[in-house]
C-alpha positions in Angstrom: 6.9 -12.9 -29.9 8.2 -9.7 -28.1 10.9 -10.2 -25.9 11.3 -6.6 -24.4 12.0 -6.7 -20.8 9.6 -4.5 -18.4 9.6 -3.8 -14.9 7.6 -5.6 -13.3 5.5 -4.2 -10.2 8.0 -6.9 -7.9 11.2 -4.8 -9.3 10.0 -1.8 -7.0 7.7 -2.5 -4.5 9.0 -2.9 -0.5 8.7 -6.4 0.3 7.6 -7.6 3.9 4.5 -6.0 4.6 3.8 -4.2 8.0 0.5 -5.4 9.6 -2.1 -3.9 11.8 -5.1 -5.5 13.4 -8.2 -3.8 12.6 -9.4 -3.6 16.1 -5.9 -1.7 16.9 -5.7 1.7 18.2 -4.7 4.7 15.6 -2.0 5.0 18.3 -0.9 1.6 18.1 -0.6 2.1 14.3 1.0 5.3 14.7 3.8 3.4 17.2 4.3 0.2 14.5 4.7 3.0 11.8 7.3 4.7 13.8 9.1 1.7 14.8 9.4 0.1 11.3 10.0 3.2 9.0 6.9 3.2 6.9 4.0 5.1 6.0 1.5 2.7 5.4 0.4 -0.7 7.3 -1.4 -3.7 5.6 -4.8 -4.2 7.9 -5.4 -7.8 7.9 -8.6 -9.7 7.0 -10.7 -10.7 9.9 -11.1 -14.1 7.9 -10.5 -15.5 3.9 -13.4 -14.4 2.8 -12.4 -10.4 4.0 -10.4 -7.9 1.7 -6.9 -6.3 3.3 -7.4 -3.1 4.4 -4.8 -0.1 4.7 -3.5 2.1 7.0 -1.6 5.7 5.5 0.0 8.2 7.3 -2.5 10.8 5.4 -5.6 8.8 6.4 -4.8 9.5 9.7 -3.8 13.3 9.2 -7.0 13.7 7.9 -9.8 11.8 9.6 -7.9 11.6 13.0 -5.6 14.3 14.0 -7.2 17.1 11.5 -10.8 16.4 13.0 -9.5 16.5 17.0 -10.0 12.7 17.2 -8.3 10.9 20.2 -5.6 8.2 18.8 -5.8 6.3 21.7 -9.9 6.0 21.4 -10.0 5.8 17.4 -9.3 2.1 15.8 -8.0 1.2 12.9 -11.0 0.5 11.2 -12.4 3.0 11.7 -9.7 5.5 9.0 -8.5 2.6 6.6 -9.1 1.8 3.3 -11.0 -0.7 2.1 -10.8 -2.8 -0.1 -7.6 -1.6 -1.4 -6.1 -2.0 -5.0 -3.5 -5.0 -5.6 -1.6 -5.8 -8.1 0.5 -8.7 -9.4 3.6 -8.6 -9.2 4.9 -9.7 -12.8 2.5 -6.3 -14.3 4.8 -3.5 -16.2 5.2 -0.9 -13.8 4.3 1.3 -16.8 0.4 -0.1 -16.6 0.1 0.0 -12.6 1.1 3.9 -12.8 -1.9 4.4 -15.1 -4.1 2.1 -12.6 -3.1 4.2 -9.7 -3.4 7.1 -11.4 -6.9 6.5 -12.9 -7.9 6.0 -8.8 -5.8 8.7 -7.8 -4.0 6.8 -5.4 -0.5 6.8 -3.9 0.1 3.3 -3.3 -1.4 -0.9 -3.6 -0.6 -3.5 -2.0 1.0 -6.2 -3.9 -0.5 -10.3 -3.3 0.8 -13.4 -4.7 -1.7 -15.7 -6.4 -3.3 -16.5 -3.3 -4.0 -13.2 -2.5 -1.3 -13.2 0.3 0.3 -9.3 0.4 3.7 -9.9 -0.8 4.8 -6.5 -0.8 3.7 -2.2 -1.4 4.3 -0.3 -4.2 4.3 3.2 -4.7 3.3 5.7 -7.3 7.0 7.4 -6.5 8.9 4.2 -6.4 7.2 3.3 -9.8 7.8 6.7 -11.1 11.4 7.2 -10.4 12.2 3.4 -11.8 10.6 4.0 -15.1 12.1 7.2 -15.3 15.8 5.5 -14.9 14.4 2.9 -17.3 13.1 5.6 -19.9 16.8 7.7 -19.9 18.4 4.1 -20.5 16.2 2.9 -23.5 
C-alpha cells in the first residue's frame, strides 16, 4: 500500500464561500466582492435539484464593463458560470491542476459529499503549494 502523503485540494483552497443570489445586481456582486476581499462569489442554486453557479471578477470585465453594460441593470445570471467544476476535497492537488488546466479554468469550487461548497481553490494557490511541495521532496 502507498503511504505517500499528497495535498489534498482542502490543504489550499479558501474556506467560507462568498455567496450571491442569482437575481442580484452585477453591482451588488461587485459591492460583496469589495467588501469581503475576493474575486469570485459562489451563486447559489435556486433549489437541490440546481447546479452552483459563479461569479469572477473577469466575467464581469468582459461581458459587463467591456461591452458598456449597466451594473446596476445586469444580474448575476446573466455573466456567471454554469455549472461550474468541483472538486473534492481529499483529490492530490497535483490531479485538480491538470483538471483545471484541461478546462482552462482559473478556479472550482470545492463541495463536501453533499454537494454543499465548502470552499474555492485556485490554479495559483494549487500551483505555488505543489511548487513548495516539489523543492521539499
Amino acid at each position: 500500500m502507498n503511504t505517500n502523503n499528497y495535498t489534498k485540494v482542502a490543504d489550499v483552497m479558501t474556506p467560507d464561500v462568498k455567496t450571491v443570489e442569482r437575481m442580484a445586481t452585477v453591482k451588488e456582486a461587485i459591492d460583496i466582492m469589495r467588501t469581503e476581499g475576493v474575486s469570485s462569489l459562489a451563486v447559489e442554486r435556486r433549489d437541490e435539484t440546481d447546479e452552483f453557479g459563479l461569479l469572477v471578477v473577469s466575467d464581469i470585465a468582459s461581458k459587463v464593463i467591456g461591452p458598456d453594460k449597466a451594473i446596476d441593470r445586469t444580474n448575476v445570471y446573466e455573466v456567471m458560470a454554469k455549472p461550474v467544476l468541483s472538486l473534492p476535497p481529499d483529490m492530490n492537488i497535483k490531479f485538480a491542476v491538470r483538471l483545471l488546466v484541461r478546462f482552462t479554468l482559473s478556479r472550482a469550487l470545492v463541495v463536501n459529499l453533499e454537494r454543499k461548497p465548502i470552499g474555492i481553490v485556485t490554479l495559483r494557490d494549487m500551483v505555488l503549494r505543489h511548487s513548495e511541495d516539489w523543492n521539499e521532496g
